[in-house]
C-alpha positions in Angstrom: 10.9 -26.1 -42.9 10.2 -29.6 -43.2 12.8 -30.8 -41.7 12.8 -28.5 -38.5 9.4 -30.4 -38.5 10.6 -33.5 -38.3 13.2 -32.7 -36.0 10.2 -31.7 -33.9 8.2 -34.4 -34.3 11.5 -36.5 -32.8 12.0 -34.5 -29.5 8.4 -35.2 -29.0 9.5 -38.8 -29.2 12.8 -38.5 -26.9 10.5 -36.4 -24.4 8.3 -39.5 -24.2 10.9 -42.3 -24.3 12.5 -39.6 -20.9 9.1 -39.9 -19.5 8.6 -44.0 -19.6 11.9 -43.9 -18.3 11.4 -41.4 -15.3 7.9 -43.1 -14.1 9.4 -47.0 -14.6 12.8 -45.6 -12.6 10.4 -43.9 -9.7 7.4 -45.8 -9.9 8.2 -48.9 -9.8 11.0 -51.2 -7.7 13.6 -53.4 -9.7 14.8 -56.4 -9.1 18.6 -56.1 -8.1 19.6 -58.1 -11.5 18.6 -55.4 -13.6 19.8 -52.6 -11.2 23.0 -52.0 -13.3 21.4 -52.5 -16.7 18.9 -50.3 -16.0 21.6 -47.5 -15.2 23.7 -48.3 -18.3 20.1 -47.5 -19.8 20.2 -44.3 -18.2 23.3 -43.0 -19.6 23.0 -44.3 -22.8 19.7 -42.1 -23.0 21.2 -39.1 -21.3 24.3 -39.6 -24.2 21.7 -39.5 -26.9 20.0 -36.5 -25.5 23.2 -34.7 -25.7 24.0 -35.4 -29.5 20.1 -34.4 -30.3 19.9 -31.5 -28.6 23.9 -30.5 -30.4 22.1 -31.4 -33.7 19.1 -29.2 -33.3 21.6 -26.8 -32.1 23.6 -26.1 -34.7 20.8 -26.6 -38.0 18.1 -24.8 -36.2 17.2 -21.5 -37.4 15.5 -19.8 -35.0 17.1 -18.2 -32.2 14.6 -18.9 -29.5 14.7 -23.2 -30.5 18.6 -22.4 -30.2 18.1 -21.0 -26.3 16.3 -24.1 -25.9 18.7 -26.4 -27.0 21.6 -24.4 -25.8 19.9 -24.9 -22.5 19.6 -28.7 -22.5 23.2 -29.2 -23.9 24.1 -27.3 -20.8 21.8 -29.5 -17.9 22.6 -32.8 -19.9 27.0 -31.6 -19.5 26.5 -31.0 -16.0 24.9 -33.9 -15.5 27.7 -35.7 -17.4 30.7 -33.8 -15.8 28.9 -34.6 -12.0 28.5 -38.4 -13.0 32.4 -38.7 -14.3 33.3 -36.8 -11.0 31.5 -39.4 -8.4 32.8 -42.2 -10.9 36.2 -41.4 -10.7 36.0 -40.3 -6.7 35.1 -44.0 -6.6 36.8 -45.3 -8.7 38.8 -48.4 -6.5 35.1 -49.7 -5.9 33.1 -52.6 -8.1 31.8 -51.2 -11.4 28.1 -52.0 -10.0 28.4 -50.0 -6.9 29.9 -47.1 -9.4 26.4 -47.1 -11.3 24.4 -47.0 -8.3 26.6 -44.1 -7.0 26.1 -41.8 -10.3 22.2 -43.3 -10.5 20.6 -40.4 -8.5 22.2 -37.7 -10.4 20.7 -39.2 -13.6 17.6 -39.4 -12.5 17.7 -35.9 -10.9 19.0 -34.4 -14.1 16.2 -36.5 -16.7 13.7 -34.8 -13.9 15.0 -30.8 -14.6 14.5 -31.9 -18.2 11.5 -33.0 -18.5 10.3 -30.1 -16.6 11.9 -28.4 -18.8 10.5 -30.1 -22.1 6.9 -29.6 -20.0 7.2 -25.9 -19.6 8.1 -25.0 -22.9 5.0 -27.2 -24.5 2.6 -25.3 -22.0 4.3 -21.9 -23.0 3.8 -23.0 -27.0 0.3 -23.4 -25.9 -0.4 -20.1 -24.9 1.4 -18.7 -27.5 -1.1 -20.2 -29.9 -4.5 -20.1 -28.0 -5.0 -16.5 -26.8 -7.3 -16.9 -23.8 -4.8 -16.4 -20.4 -7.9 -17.9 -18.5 -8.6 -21.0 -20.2 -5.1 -21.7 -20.4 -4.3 -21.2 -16.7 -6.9 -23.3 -15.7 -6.0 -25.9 -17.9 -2.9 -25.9 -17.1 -3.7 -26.8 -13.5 -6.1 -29.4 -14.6 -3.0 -31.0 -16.6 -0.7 -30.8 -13.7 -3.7 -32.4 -11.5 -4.3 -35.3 -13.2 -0.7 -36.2 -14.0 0.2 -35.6 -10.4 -2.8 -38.3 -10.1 -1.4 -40.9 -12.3 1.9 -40.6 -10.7 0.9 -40.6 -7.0 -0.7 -44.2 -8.4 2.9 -45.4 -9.3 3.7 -48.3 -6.8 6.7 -47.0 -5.2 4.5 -43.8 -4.0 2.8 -45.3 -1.6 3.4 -48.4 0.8 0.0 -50.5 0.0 -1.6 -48.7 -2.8 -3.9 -46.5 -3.4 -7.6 -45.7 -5.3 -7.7 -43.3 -8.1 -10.1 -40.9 -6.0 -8.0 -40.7 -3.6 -4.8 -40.0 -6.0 -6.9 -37.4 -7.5 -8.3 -35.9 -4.4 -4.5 -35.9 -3.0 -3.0 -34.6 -6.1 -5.9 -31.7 -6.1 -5.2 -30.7 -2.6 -1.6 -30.4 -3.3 -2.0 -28.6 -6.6 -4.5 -26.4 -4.8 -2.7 -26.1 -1.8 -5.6 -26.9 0.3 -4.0 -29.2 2.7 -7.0 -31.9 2.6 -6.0 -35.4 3.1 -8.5 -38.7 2.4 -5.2 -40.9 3.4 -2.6 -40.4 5.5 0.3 -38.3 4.2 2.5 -39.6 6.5 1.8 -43.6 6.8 0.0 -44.0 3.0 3.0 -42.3 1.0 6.5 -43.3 0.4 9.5 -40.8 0.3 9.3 -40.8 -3.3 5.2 -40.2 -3.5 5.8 -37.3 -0.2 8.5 -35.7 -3.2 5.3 -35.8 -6.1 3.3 -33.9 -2.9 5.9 -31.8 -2.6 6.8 -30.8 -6.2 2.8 -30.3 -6.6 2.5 -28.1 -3.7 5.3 -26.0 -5.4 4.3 -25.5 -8.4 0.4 -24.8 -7.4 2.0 -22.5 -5.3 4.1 -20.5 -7.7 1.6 -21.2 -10.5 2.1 -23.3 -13.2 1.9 -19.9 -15.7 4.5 -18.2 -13.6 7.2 -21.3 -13.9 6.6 -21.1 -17.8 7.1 -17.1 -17.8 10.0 -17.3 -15.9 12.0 -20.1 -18.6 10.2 -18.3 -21.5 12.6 -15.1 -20.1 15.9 -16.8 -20.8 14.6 -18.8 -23.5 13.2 -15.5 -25.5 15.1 -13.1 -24.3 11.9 -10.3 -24.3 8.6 -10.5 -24.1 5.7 -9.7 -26.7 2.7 -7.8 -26.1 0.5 -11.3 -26.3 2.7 -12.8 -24.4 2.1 -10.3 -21.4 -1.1 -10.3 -21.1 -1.2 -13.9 -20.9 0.2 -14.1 -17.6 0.0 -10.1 -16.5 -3.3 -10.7 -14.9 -1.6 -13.8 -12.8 1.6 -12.0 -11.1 0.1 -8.8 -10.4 2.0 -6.9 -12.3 0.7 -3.7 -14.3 2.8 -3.3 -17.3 3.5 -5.3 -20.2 7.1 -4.3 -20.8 9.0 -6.4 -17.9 6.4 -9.1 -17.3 8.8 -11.5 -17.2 11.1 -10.5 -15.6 8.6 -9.9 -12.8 8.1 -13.6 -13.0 11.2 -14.4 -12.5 12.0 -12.5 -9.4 8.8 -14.2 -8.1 10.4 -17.6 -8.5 13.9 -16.3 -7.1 11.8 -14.8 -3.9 9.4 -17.5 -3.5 13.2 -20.3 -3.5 14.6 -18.0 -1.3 12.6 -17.4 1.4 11.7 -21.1 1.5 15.6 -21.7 1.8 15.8 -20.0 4.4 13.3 -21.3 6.3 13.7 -24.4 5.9 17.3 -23.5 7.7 15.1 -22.3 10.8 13.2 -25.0 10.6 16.2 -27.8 10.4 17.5 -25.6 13.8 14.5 -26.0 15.4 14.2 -30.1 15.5 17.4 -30.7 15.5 17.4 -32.8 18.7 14.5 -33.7 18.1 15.2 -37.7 18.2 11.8 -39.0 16.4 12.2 -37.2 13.0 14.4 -39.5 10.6 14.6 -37.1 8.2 15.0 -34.1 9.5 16.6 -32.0 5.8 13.5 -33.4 4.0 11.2 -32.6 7.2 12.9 -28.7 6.9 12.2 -28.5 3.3 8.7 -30.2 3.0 7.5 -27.9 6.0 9.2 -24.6 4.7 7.8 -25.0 1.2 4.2 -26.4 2.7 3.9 -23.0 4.8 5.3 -20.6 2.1 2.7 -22.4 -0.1 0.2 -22.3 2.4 -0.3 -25.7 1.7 -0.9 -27.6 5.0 0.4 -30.7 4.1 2.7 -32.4 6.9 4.7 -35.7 7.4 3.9 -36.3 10.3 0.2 -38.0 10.9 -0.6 -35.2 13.8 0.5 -32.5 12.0 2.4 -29.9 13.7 0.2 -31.6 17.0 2.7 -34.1 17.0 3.7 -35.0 20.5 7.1 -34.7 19.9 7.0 -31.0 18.3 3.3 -29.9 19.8 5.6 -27.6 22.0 8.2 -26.3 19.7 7.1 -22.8 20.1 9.9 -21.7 17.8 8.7 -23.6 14.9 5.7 -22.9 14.9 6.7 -18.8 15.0 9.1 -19.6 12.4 5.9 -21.2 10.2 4.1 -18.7 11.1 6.2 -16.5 9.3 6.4 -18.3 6.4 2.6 -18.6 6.2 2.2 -14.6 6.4 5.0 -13.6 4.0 3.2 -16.4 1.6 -0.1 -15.2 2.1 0.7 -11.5 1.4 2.0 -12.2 -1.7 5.3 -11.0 -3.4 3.8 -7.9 -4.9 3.3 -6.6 -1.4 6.3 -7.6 -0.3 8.3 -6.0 -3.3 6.2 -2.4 -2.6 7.6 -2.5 0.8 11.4 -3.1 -1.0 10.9 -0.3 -3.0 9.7 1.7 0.3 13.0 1.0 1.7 15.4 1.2 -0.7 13.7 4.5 -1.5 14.2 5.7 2.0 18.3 4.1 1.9 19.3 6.0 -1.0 17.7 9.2 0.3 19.6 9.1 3.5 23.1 9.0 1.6 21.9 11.1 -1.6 21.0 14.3 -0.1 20.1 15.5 -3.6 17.2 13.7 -4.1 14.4 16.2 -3.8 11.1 14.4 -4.8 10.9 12.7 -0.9 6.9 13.2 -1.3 6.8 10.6 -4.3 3.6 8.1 -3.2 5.7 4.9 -3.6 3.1 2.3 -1.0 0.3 1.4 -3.4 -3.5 2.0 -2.4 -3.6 -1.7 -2.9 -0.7 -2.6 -0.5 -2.4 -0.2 2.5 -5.2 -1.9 2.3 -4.0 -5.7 2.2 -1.8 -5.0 5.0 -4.6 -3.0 7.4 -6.8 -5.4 6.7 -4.5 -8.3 7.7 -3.2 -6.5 10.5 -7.0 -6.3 11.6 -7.6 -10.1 11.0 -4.3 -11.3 12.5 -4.7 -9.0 15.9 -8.7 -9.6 16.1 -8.2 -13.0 15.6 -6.2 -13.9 18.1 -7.8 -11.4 20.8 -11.1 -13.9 19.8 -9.3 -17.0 20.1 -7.5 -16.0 23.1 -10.4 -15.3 25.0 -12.8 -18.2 23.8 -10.1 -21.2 24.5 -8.3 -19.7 27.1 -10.1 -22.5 29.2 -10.2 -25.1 26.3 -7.6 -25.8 24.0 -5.5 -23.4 25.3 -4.9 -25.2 28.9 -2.7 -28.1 27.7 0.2 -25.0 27.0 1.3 -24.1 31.1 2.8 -20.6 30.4 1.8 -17.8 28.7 4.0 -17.6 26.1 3.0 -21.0 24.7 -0.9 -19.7 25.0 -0.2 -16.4 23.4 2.0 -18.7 20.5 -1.0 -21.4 20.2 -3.6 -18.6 19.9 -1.7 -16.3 17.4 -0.7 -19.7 15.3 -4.7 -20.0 15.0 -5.4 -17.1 14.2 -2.7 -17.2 11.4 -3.2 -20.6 10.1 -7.0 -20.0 8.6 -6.1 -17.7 6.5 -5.4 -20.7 4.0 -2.1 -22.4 5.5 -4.0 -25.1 7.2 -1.6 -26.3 9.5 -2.7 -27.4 12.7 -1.3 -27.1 16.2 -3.9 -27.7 18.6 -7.5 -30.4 18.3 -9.9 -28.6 16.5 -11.8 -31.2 17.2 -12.3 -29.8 20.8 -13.0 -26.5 19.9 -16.0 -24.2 21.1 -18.4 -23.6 18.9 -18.1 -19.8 18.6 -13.9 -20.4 18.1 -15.3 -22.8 15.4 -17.1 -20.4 13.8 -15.1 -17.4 13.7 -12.1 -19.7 12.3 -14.9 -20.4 9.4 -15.3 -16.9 8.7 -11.3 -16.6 8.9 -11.1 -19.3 6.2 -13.3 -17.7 4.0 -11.8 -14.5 3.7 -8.2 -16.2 3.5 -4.8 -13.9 2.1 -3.8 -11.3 -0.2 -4.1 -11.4 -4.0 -1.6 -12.6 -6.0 0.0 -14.7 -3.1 -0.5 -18.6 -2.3 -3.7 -18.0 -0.6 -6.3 -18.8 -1.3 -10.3 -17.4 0.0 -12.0 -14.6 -1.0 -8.9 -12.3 -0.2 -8.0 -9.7 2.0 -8.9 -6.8 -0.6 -12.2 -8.1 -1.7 -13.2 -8.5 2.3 -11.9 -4.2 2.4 -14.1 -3.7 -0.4 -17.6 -5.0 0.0 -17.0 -3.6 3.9 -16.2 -0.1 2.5 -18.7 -0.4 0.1 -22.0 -0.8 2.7 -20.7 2.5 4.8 -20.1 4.5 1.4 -23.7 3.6 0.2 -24.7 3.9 3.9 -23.4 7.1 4.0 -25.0 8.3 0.6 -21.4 7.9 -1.0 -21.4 7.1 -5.1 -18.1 5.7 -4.6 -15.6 4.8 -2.5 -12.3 6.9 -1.2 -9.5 6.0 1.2 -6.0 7.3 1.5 -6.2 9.9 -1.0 -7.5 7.9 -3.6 -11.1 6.7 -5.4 -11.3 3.1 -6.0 -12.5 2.6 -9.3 -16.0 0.8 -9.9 -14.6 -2.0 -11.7 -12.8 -3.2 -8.5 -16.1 -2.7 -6.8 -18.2 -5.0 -9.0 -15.0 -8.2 -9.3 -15.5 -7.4 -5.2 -19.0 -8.4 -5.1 -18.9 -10.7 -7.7 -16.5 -12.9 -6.4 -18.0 -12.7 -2.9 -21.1 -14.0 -4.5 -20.2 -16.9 -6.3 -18.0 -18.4 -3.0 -20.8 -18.4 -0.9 -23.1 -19.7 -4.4 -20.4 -22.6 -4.7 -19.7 -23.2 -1.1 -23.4 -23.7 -0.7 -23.8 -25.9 -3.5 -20.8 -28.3 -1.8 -22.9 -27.6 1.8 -26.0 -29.1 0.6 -24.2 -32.1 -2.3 -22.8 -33.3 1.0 -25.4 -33.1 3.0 -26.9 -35.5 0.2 -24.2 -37.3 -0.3 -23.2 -38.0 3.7 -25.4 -40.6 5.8 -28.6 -38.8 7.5 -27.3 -37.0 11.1 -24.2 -35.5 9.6 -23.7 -32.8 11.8 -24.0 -29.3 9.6 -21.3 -27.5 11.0 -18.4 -30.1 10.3 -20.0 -29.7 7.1 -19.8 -26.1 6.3 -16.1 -26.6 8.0 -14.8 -29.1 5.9 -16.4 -26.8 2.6 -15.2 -23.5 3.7 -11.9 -25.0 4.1 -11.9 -26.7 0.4 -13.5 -23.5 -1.2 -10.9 -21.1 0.1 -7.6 -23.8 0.1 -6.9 -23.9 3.8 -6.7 -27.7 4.6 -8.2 -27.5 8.4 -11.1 -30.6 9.5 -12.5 -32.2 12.1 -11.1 -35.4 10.5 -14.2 -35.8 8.3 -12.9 -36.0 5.3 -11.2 -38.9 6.0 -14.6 -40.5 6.3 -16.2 -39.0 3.1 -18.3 -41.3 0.4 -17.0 -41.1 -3.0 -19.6 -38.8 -4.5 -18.5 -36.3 -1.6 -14.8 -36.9 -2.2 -15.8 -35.5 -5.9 -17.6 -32.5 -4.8 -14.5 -31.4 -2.8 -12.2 -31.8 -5.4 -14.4 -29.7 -7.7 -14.9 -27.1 -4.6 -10.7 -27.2 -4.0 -10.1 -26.9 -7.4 -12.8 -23.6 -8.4 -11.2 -22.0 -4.8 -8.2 -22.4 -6.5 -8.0 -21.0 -9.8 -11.2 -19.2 -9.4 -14.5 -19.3 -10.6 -15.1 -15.7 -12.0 -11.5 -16.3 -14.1 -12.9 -19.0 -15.5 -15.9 -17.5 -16.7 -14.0 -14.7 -17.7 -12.4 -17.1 -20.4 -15.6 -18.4 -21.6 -17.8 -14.9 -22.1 -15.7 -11.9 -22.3 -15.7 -11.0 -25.9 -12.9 -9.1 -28.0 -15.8 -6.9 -29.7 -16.8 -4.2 -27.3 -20.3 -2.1 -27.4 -20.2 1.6 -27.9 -23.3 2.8 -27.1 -25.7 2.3 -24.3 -29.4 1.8 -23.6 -31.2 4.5 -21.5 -30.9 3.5 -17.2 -33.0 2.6 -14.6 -33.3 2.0 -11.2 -34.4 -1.3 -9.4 -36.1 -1.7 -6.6 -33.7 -3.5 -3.9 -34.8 -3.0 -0.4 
């Protein structure tokens, strides 16, 4: 036992000496005397990773520390096999021009390891303090102010930058809010865009969902504890496969991002002002799948030379809806179809009447349907004559409009001034933002089903109803009561932020670009009027505190604090208060 613990206690020590090495290698620009050393450095380091991780490999006991190791020995050969492969392809070249050839598949490789490393100390975590809540939301506070530190590193941006504005950068990416202080395009370097990027996916996914899907391979199963730790996260009902609902979140969420960013690479192809056009593809596809909002470009998708590139933004589009509905929706709709395939070729399949669309997926999908359609029948009409005249046909009307009407609900992305919007458009794309996408997806808002809810809710007391019923089915009172309660406390918090700024902003700020600009923090979207560029300090802070409770929400996080194991079994007599 002792000296599993002090084999411990020295991976600890390699994880750090990986991580020095990782932000001096990325954060800061050497000298091109200690180029080559520095490599040599590298590989010596990846070489002593290898023989650690053998060790612990072969004397540790426990099978799950054995998946862990097994896994590393794995990474670190790859990385070694790659490296002699590039070396050797090169071999009639200078041994310094060697180094720097094999030097990116170093750092790649020390980068999957760490993350590694990370994810199984957050998983140990939660394994050990049983409160799902407290851990989630720590572990996006973690990831926040690491992403911080590191978007701080001189190589991440091209004339520095303030801690506030890290922080508030880092927050809207780990939020996927969309909100930028500095310019993402112009401030940031390729290297501090990648930290963006890597935030944006792994507040997408969920920082819970990443550690469920290694703890599958590196466990094999999945305890009782450990399911309810990150059931309530990936919408999944049963304890049993958990896990392995995790991971076919991760390998749907990689997926469809791959994909995009294929349309999206076909799409700018000739378009001669983007350098970069693979990282372009891949920063936008994951930024709309995320419904992020984040761009590199300083217009956004308003950028002259793609504001017209109706194709891309229909292909966005797409990625923004299939992100905000969540997989769970998606998946119901699998099962709908596969259902329907192997009953067309099995004709002895009798139980055709099996109730395989969930009450929950109807409803998320009516209600966006509604949304999406009303949405852009409002902002059709109301900048037909506005924003809407710069686009000469009607196919690049109908695309701007719909893109509006899609982009509120949380993606953020921006293909026309809002700037020059009415005030009723401005308004309605308000109450848009508030309600945001599905649960369970990388929206963010008060969510589709909780919108359903509270509306079905006034007609069934209206009506003299004791509960509510739709499709066949009686929502239970429990989904009721989260409905309203969450409704409450965004428009509690979201006030709060209205009136902080209010304080915090010089006298004659106008009210509505500051309900905008709080709406838009509270429920992740990332749309402005470019005010937060402009914000003081104090109101930079009250953001980040209103992106970060939109995020991770507030009623999970007093969850964690007062629910209590010990339940009551009786109850006191009832009474009626007086409410209108």
């Amino acid at each position: 036992m002792e000296k599993e613990s002090l084999l411990n206690y020295l991976y600890r020590f390699f994880d750090i000496i990986v991580l020095l090495f990782i932000v001096f290698d990325f954060g800061y620009d050497f000298e091109e005397n200690y180029n080559s050393p520095h490599v040599i450095g590298l590989i010596f380091l990846t070489l002593g990773l290898l023989a650690f991780n053998t060790f612990k490999f072969l004397t540790f006991k426990y099978k799950s520390n054995k998946k862990v190791a097994l896994v590393n020995m794995v990474l670190i050969t790859v990385m070694l096999l790659a490296s002699g492969i590039v070396a050797i392809i090169n071999f009639n070249f200078p041994f310094d021009y060697i180094l720097q050839k094999v030097k990116p598949i170093f750092e790649g490789g020390l980068i999957i390891y760490f993350l590694l490393r990370l994810l199984v100390l957050v998983r140990h975590i939660y394994d050990i303090y049983f409160n799902p809540a407290i851990v989630f939301v720590g572990s996006f506070l973690i990831l926040d102010l690491m992403g911080a530190f590191l978007l701080m590193l001189p190589s991440a941006t091209t004339n520095g930058i303030t801690f506030t504005n890290a922080l508030f950068t880092s927050t809207s990416a780990v939020c996927v809010t969309g909100l930028q202080v500095v310019d993402t395009s112009s401030a940031f370097t390729t290297v501090g865009q990648s930290i963006i990027l890597v935030l944006i996916q792994l507040g997408g996914i969920g920082i819970l969902t990443f550690t469920s899907f290694f703890a599958f391979f590196f466990r094999g199963s999945s305890s009782f504890k450990e399911g309810l730790n990150t059931k309530d996260f990936i919408a999944h009902e049963g304890l049993k496969d958990v896990f392995r609902a995790a991971l076919n979140v991760v390998i749907f969420t990689l997926s469809v991002e791959a994909v995009g960013a294929i349309f999206i690479y076909s799409s700018i192809i000739d378009v001669s002002t983007i350098e970069n056009k693979f990282f372009f593809s891949i920063f936008h596809s994951i930024s709309a799948f995320c419904n992020a909002g984040f761009s590199i470009l300083s217009a956004g998708l308003y950028d002259e030379a793609i504001r017209f590139d109706y194709f891309l933004q229909w292909i966005i589009m797409t990625l923004i809806v299939l992100g905000g509905l969540g997989h769970n929706i998606v998946f119901n709709f699998y099962q709908k179809i596969k259902t329907h395939v192997v009953e067309l070729f099995d004709k002895t399949i009798i139980h055709k009447k099996v109730r395989i669309i969930t009450l929950n997926t109807q409803i998320v999908i009516y209600t966006t349907i509604f949304l999406l359609v009303g949405g852009f029948i409002f902002l059709f009409i109301s900048e037909y004559n506005n924003t809407l005249l710069e686009h000469h046909s009607i196919f690049g009307k109908i695309t701007a409009a719909s893109f509006n009407a899609v982009t509120p609900r949380t993606a953020g992305f921006n293909a026309v001034d809002f700037t020059q919007m009415n005030v009723p458009s401005l308004l309605f794309i308000i109450f848009l933002m508030w309600i945001g996408g599905s649960p369970a997806s990388t929206a963010g808002g008060i969510k589709t089903s909780t919108f359903a809810l509270a509306t079905l809710n006034i007609f069934a007391v209206a009506s003299g109803k004791s509960r509510i019923q739709l499709f066949g089915r009686r929502i239970s009172s429990e989904s009721t009561s989260r409905a309203f309660a969450i409704l409450c406390i965004s428009l509690i918090t979201i006030g709060i932020s209205i009136v902080a700024l209010l304080i915090f902003e010089p006298k004659g700020t106008p009210l509505l670009t500051v309900a905008f600009e709080c709406f838009s923090a509270y429920s992740t979207v990332g749309l402005t009027l470019n005010f937060t560029p402009t914000l003081t300090e104090p109101s930079k802070y009250v953001l980040i505190a209103c992106m970060f409770i939109g995020r991770i929400g507030m009623l999970n996080l007093m969850v964690g604090l007062l629910r209590r194991m010990n339940h009551q079994f009786y109850e006191y007599p009832k009474e009626n208060i007086l409410i209108n």
